[in-house]
N, C-alpha and C positions, 0 to 999 in steps of 0.2 A: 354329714356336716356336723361338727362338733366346736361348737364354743364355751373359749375357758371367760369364764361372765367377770373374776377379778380384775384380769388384764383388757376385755373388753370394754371396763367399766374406766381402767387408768387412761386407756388411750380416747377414748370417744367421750368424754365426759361431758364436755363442748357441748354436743350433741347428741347425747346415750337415747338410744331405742332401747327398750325394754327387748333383755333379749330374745325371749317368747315370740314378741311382734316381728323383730327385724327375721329369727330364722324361718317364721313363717311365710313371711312377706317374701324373702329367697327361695324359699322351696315352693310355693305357687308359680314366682315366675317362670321356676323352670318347666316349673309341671303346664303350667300356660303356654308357654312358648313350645312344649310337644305338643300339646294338645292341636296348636295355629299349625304344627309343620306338617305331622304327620295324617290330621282325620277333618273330613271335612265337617264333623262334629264339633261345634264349637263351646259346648259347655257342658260343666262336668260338678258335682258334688262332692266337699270335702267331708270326709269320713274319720276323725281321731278318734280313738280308742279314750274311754275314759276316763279320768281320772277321780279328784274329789270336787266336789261342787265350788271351791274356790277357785281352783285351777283350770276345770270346765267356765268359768263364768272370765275368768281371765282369758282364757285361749279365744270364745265368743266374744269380750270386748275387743281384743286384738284384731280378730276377724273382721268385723264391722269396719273398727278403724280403715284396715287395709281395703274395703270395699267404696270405705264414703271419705276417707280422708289423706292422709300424706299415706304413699306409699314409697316402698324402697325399689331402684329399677323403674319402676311402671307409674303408670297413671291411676287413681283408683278406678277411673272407666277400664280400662283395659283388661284390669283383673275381673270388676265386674260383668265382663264382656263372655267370661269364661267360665267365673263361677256365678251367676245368678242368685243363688238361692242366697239369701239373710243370713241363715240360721245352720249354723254345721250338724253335723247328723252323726253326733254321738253313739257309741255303741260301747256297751261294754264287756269286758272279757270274757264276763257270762254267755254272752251271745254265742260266744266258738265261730266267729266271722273269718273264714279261712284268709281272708287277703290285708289284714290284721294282725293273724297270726303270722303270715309271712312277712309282711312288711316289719316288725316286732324283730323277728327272727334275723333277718339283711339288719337292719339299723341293729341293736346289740352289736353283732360281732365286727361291722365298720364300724360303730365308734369307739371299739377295743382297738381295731387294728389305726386307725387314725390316730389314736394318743399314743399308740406304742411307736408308729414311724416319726413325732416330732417328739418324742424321748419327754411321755407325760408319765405320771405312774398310774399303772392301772387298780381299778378299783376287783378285779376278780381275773386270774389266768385265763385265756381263751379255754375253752371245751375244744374236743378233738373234734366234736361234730362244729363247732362254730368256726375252726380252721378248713373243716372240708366245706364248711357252705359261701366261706371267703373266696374261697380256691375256685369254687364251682360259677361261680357269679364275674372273676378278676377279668374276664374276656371281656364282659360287657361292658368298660370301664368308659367315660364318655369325657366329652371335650372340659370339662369342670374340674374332673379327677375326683380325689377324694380334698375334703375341705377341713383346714381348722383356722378357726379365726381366733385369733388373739384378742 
C-alpha cells in the first residue's frame, strides 16, 4: 500500500487522517480480519521497525488512537479485540529481527512496483534481486491487490 500524502491531503481535506494513522489503521484491519479467519488465536502483537523518537512516538499516538478512539473500517473494540497490548514493540535494525527484515524486503520492492504500475516516478530502479523477490511472492497476490491511494 502506498500513498501519495499531496493528493491525499487535496482530496480528503474535509476529513484528512494523518496518513501514518489512516495506513495503519488499514493494514491492522486486514491483518485483523486474517487473524479472525484463518487461527482460532485471537491476538497478536504489532511489531515496527524503528525509526527516530519523533516518528516512534507518532506511530504510538496513532496506535493508541486506533485502539481507544475513531478507527477506519472497524470499531476501536474490534482492533483492540486483536491487538491487546497498549504499547507496540519496537525494535530496531540493530536487532537483525528476521521477520523485519523480510517484511522491509516485500514492502521496498511493492512499493516500487506499485508507483511504477500507476506511472509515479520512482525514487531508485528496482534491483534485479527486488524484481525476482516481486516475481517470487506475485502468486500470492490477495483479494485487495496491490493498493495506491491518491
Amino acid at each position: 500500500m502506498v500513498i501519495d500524502k499531496k493528493s491525499h491531503h487535496d482530496r480528503y481535506a474535509h476529513d484528512l487522517w494523518n496518513p501514518c494513522s489512516y495506513l495503519l489503521g488499514v493494514m491492522l484491519n486486514r491483518v485483523r480480519g486474517l487473524i479472525k479467519h484463518r487461527t482460532t488465536e485471537s491476538a497478536a502483537d504489532v511489531m515496527p521497525e524503528s525509526r527516530a523518537k519523533r516518528e516512534d512516538r507518532g506511530l504510538q499516538q496513532a496506535y493508541s488512537r486506533l485502539l481507544h478512539f475513531r478507527a477506519p473500517y472497524r470499531t476501536a473494540e474490534d482492533y483492540r479485540e486483536v491487538f491487546p497490548d497498549e504499547k507496540l514493540k519496537f525494535c530496531n535494525r540493530s536487532m537483525n529481527v528476521a521477520d523485519l527484515q523480510i517484511a522491509d524486503l516485500v514492502a521496498s520492492g511493492q512499493k516500487l512496483q506499485i508507483l511504477r504500475s500507476n506511472g509515479m516516478p520512482l525514487s531508485a530502479v528496482p534491483s534485479e534481486f527486488t524484481l525476482q523477490v516481486d516475481d517470487a511472492i506475485a502468486h500470492l497476490g490477495n483479494r485487495y491487490g496491490a493498493v495506491f491511494i491518491p
